[in-house]
C-alpha positions as CSV (number, residue, x, y, z in Angstrom):
1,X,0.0,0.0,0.0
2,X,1.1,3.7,-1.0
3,X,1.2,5.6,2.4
4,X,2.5,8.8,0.9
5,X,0.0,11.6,1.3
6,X,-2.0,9.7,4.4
7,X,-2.0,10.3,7.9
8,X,-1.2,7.1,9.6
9,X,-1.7,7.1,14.1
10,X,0.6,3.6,15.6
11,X,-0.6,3.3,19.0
12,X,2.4,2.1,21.1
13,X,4.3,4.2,18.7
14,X,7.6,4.4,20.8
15,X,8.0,0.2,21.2
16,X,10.2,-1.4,19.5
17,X,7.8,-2.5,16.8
18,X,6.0,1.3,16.2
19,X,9.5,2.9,15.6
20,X,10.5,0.5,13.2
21,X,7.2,1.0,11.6
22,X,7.5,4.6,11.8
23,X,10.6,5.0,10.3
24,X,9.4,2.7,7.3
25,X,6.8,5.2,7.4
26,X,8.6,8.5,6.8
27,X,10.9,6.4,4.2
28,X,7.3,6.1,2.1
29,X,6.7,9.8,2.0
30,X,3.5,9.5,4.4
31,X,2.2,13.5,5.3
32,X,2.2,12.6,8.8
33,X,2.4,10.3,11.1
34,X,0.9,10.2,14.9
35,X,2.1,8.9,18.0
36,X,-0.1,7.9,20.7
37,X,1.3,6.2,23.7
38,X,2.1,7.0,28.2
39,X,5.8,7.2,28.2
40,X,6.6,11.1,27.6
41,X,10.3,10.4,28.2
42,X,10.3,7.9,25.2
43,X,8.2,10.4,23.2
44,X,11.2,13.2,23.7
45,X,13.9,11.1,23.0
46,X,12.0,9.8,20.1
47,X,11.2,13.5,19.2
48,X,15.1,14.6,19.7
49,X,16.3,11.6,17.5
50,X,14.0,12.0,14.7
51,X,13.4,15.9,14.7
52,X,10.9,15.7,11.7
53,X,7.6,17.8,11.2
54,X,5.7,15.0,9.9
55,X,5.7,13.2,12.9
56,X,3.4,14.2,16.1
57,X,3.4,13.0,19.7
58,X,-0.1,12.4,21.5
59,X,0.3,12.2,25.6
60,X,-2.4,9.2,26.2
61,X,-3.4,5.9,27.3
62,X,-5.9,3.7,25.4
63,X,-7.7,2.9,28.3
64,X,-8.9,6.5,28.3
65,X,-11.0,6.5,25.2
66,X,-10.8,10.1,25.1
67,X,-7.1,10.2,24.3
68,X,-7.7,7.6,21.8
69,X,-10.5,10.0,20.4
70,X,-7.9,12.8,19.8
71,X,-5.6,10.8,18.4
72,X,-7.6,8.9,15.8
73,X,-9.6,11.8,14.8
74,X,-8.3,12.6,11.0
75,X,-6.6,9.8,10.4
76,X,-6.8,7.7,7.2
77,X,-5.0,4.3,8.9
78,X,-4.3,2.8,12.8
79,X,-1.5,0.4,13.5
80,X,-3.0,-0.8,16.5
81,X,0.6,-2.0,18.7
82,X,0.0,-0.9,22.4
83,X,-0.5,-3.6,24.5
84,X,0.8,-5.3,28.2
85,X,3.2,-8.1,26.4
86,X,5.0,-9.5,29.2
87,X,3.8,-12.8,30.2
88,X,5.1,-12.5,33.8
89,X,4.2,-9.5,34.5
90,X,0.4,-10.0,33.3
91,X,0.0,-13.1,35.2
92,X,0.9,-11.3,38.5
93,X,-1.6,-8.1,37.4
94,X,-3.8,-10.3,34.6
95,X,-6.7,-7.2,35.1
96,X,-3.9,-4.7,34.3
97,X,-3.7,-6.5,30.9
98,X,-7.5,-7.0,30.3
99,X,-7.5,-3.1,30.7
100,X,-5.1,-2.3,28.3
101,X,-5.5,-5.4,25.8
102,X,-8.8,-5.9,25.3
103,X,-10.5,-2.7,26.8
104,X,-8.4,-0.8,25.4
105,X,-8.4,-2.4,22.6
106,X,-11.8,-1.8,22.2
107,X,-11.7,1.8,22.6
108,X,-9.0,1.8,19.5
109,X,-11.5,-0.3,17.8
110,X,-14.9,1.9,18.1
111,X,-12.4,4.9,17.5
112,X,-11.3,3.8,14.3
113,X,-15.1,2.7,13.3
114,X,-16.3,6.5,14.8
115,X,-13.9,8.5,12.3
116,X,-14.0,6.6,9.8
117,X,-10.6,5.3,9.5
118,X,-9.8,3.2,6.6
119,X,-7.8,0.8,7.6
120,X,-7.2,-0.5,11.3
121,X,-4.2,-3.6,11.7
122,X,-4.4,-4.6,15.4
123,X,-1.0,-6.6,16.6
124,X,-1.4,-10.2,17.6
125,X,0.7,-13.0,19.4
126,X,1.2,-16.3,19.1
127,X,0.2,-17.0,22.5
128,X,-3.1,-15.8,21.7
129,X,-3.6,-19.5,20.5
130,X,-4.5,-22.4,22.9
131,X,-3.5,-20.0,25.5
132,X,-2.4,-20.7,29.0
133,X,-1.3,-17.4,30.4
134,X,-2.7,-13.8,31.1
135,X,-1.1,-12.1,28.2
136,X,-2.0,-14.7,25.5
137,X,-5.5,-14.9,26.8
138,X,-6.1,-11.1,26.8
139,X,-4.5,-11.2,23.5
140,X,-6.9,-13.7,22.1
141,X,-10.1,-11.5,23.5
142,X,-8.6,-8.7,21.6
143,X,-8.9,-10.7,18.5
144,X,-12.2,-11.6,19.0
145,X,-13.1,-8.2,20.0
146,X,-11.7,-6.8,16.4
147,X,-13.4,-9.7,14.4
148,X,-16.5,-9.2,16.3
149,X,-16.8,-5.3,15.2
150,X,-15.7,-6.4,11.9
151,X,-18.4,-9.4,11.6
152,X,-21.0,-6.5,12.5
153,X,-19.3,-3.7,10.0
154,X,-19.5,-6.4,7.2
155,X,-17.4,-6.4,3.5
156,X,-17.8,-3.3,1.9
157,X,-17.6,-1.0,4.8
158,X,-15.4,2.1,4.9
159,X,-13.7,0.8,7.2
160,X,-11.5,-2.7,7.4
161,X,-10.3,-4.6,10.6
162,X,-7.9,-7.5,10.4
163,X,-5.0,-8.9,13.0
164,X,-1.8,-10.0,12.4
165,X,-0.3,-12.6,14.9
166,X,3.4,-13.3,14.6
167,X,5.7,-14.9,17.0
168,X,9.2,-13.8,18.9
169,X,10.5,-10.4,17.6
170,X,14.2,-10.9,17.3
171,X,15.6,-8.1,19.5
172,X,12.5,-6.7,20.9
173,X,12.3,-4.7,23.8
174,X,12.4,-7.3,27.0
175,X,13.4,-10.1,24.5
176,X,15.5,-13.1,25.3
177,X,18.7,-12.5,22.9
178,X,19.8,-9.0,24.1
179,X,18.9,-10.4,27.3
180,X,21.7,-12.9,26.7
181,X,23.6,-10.7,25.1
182,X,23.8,-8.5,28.1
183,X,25.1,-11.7,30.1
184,X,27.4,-12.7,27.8
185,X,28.6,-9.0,27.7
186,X,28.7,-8.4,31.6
187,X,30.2,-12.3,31.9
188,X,27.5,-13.1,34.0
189,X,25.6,-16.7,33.2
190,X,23.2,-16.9,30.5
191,X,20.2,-18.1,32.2
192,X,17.5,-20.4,30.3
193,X,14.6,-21.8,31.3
194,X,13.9,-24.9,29.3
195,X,16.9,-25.7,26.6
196,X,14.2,-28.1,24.8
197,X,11.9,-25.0,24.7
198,X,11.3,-24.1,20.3
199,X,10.2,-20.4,19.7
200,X,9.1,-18.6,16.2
201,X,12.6,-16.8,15.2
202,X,11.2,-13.4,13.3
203,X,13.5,-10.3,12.6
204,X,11.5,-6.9,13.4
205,X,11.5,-6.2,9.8
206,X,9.3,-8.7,8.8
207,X,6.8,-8.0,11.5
208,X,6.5,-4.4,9.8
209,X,6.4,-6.5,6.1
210,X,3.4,-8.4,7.8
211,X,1.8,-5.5,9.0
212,X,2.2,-3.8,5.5
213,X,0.9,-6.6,3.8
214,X,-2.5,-7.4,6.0
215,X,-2.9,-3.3,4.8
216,X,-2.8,-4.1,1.3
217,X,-4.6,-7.5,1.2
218,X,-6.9,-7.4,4.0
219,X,-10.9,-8.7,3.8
220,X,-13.3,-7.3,6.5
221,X,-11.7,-9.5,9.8
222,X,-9.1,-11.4,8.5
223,X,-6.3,-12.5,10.6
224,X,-2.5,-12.3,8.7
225,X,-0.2,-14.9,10.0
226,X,3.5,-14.6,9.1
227,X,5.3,-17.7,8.8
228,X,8.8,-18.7,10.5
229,X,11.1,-21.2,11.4
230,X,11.9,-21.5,14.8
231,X,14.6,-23.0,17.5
232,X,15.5,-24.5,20.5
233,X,16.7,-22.2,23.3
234,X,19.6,-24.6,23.8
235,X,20.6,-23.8,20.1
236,X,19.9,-20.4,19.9
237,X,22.1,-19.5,23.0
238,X,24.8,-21.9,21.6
239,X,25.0,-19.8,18.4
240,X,25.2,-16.6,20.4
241,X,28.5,-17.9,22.3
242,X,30.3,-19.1,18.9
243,X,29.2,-15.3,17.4
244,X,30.8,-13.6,20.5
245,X,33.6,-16.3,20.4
246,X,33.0,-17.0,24.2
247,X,33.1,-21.1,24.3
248,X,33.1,-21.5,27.9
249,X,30.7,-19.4,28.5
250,X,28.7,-20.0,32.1
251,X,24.7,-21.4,31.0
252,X,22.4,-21.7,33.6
253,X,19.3,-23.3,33.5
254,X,16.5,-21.7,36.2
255,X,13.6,-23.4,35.0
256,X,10.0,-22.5,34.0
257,X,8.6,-18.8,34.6
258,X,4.7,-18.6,34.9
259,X,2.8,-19.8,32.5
260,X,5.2,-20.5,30.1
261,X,4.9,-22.8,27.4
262,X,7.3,-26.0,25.5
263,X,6.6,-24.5,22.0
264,X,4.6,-21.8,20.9
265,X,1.6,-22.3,18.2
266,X,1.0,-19.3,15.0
267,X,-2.7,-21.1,14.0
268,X,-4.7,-24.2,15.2
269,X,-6.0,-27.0,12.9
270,X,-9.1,-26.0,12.6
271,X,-8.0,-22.3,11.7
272,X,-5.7,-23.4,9.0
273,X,-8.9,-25.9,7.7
274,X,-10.6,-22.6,6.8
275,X,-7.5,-20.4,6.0
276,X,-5.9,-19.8,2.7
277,X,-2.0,-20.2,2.1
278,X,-0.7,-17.0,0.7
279,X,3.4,-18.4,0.6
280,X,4.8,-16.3,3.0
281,X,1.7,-15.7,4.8
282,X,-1.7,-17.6,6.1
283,X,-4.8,-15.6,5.7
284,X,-7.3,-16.8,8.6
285,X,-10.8,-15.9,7.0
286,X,-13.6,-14.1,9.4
287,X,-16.3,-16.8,10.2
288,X,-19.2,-14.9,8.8
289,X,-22.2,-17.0,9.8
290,X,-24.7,-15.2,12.4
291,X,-25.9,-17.1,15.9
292,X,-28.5,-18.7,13.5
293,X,-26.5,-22.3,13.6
294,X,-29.5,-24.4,12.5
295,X,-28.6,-24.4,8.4
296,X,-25.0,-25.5,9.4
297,X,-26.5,-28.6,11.5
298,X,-27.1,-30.7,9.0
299,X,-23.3,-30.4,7.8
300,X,-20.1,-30.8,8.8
301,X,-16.2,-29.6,8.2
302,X,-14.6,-32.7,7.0
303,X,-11.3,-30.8,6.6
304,X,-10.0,-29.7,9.4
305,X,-8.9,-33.8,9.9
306,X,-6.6,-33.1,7.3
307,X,-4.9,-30.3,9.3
308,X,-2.5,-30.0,12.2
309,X,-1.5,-27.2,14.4
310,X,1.3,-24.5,13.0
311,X,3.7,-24.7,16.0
312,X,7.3,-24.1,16.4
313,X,8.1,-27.9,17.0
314,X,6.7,-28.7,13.2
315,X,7.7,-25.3,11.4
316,X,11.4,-25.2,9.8
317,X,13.9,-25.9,12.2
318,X,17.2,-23.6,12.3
319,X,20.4,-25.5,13.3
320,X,23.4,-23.5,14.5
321,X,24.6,-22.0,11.3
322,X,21.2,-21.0,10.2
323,X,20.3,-19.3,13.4
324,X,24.0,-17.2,13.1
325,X,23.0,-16.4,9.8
326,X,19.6,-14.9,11.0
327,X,21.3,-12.9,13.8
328,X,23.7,-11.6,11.9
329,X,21.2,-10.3,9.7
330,X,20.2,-8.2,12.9
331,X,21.3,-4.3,12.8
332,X,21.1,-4.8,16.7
333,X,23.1,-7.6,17.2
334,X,25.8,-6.3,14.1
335,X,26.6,-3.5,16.2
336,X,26.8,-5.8,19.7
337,X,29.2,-7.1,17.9
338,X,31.5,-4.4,16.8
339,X,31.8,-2.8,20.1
340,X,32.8,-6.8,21.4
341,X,35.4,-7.1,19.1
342,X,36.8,-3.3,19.0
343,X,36.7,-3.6,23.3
C-alpha cells in the first residue's frame, strides 16, 4: 500500500515495533504520522532523535477512550501495537492486561469505526492460540473483540479490521537474545529456562512486512499470519556464544517462569482448515455466519482432519549456522558485535 499523502496514528508508537514502523513510514513519504502512547520520556527522545515535522506525539493511554478519540480523529489508517506483552508481569496483574489489551483495545476499535478510519491492523501473538497465560489470553479476547466489530461492520464498509499474529520479535524490547547478550557481555551466566523450549525466530522487519501486507490485502476480519522457522533455546544460546567467540561461556538453566509454554503455536487445525495459504503468509478468513447455527446442523467440516497445528516444533527448524545467519542479519546484534570485538 502507497502511504504517501495519508495520515497514519501507531498506538504504542515508541515500542520497538512502532519505531521500526515509523521510520518505514517516513521512508514512504507519508504527510504525517501520529504517535499515541504514556511514556513522555520515550516520546522526547524519540522526538530529539527524529526531529521531523511529519511526525506528532499524543500524551495518552488507550484505556482513556478520550485520548484515543484525539488521536484517531483525522486519520486515514491505525497500527494498532499498544498492548501489556510481558507474560510474567500479566500473570501477577492479569486485570492490568484486560484493561489495556482488550479494553483498550476496544476503545481503539470503536475509534477507528467513529472516524471513519480506513484501515485498522491490530497486533497479535502467538500466545493468543491455545493459550495458557494472562497475556495470550487477553491477547486472544482482543482478536475476538476486532473480528467481532468487523463481523458486525461487514465487507464493503469504509472501514477494514484484520490482525496480524506473529511470534518472537528478534531483538524486541524485553526479549530473550539482548537479554543474553547483556550476560554474555557483563560475563554473568546466560540463564535459560527450558533448553528443549522451540520459539518462532522473526526479525522486526518482517513484522513491519506483515503489518504492510495485512494493509494491502486485507478482507473485512481477517487474521495475517506470518510464517517462520523456529529454534530451541539450547541452540539459539549456543549460536550466540560461537558469534561472540566466548566457548566457555557460564549457562544456567533456572527453570519455567509462569505460565510458560514447550513451544509456541502461530494457527490451530481447525484455523488453517478454513485459511488460505498466501506463501509467505496464512490468511485466517472471518467466520461470517450469524448465531442462527441451525442451516450449518445438518453439515459438517470434514477438513480440518486433514490439518495439524502450526507450532514451532513442526515449522522449519534452524540448526546453529542457520540461526547465526539470522542474527547476523540483525542491525542490533551487528553493532553488539562491533563494540565486542573493538573492546
Amino acid at each position: 500500500m502507497n502511504f504517501s499523502k495519508r495520515r497514519i496514528l501507531i498506538t504504542g508508537g515508541t515500542g520497538s515495533f512502532g519505531k521500526t514502523m515509523l521510520r518505514s513510514l517516513l521512508d514512504n513519504d507519508t504527510d504525517e504520522i501520529r504517535i499515541l502512547s504514556r511514556d513522555e520520556e520515550k516520546q522526547d527522545a524519540l522526538r530529539n532523535e527524529l526531529r521531523d515535522d511529519r511526525v506528532q506525539f499524543y500524551i495518552g493511554d488507550i484505556r482513556d477512550r478520550e485520548s484515543v478519540e484525539r488521536a484517531v480523529r483525522g486519520v486515514d489508517c491505525v497500527f494498532h501495537a499498544a498492548a501489556l506483552k510481558q507474560v510474567p508481569s500479566c500473570e501477577f496483574f492479569p486485570i492490568e492486561a484486560v484493561k489495556t489489551n482488550i479494553l483498550g483495545s476496544e476503545n481503539v476499535i470503536r475509534a477507528a469505526i467513529g472516524h471513519n478510519v480506513r484501515n485498522l491492523v491490530c497486533l497479535s501473538t502467538d500466545k493468543a492460540v491455545f493459550p495458557v497465560n494472562a497475556m495470550g489470553m487477553s491477547k486472544a479476547m482482543m482478536e475476538k473483540v476486532a473480528q467481532a466489530a468487523a463481523r458486525e461492520l461487514g465487507e464493503g464498509n469504509q472501514t477494514t479490521i484484520s490482525c496480524v499474529r506473529y511470534g518472537n520479535v528478534m531483538y524486541s524490547r524485553g526479549s530473550a537474545i539482548p537479554l543474553f547478550v547483556k550476560q554474555i557481555k557483563s560475563d554473568k551466566p546466560i540463564t535459560i529456562t527450558e533448553p528443549r523450549m522451540t520459539r518462532f525466530l522473526m526479525p522486526l522487519r518482517y513484522s513491519v512486512d506483515l503489518v504492510h501486507y495485512a494493509f494491502e490485502h486485507a478482507h473485512q476480519g481477517d487474521i495475517f499470519i506470518k510464517k517462520a522457522p523456529a529454534s530451541t533455546i539450547e541452540d539459539l544460546v549456543s549460536a550466540l556464544i560461537e558469534l561472540f567467540e566466548v566457548p566457555n561461556h557460564a549457562v544456567e538453566a533456572i527453570g519455567w517462569r509462569h505460565a510458560e509454554k514447550l513451544y509456541e503455536t502461530l494457527a490451530s487445525a481447525q484455523e488453517l482448515a478454513q485459511a488460505d495459504d498466501m506463501g509467505d503468509y496464512f490468511r485466517i478468513k472471518l467466520d461470517q455466519r450469524d448465531l442462527n447455527y441451525k442451516p450449518y446442523f445438518t453439515e459438517g467440516d470434514q477438513t480440518a482432519v486433514h490439518f495439524e497445528d502450526y507450532h514451532s516444533h513442526n515449522t522449519q527448524q534452524l540448526d546453529r549456522e542457520g540461526i547465526k545467519k539470522l542474527l547476523l542479519s540483525l542491525p542490533e546484534l551487528q553493532s553488539e558485535l562491533a563494540s565486542w570485538k573493538n573492546r
